[in-house]
N, C-alpha and C positions, 0 to 999 in steps of 0.2 A: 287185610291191611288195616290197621288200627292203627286211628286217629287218635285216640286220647280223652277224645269226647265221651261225655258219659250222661244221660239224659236221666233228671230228677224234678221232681214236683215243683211250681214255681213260689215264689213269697209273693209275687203279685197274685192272688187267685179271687174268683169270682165265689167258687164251690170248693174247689177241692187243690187246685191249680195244676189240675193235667194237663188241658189244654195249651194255656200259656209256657207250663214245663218244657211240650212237645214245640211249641212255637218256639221259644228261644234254638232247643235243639239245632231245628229246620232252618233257626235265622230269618224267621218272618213275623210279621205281625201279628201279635196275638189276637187282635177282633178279628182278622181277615181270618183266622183258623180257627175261632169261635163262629164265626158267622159261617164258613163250610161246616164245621163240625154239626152244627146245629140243620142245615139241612138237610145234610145226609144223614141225621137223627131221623128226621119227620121221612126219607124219601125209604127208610129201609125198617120201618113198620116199630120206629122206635126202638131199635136193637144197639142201635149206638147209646141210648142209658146204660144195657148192661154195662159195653162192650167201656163204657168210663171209668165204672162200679169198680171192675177188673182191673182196669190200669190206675186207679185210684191205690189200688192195695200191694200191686206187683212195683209200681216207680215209687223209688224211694226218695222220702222228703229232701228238700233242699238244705243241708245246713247253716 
């Protein structure tokens, strides 16, 4: 079922604006998904850096 939504990098960005990308997507706060993002950075041995790296290059910018 396609919605129409299409999820891209945000103009509000900190770094790179994945996270807030992904937050608008979700429809939720972007610190509330940077502040999870960030600790399930720290809880899973730092693999959520890559795993940003990755979607930093795969989601495409916002026009």
């Amino acid at each position: 079922m396609a919605t129409g939504r299409k999820i891209y990098r945000s103009n509000d960005r900190l770094i790179g604006g994945v996270c807030s990308g992904i937050a608008e997507y979700l429809d939720i706060d972007p610190t509330i998904f940077r502040i999870g993002y960030a600790l399930l950075t720290l809880c899973t041995a730092f693999s959520g850096v890559l795993l940003y790296l990755l979607l930093w290059i795969v989601i495409p910018p916002k026009a």
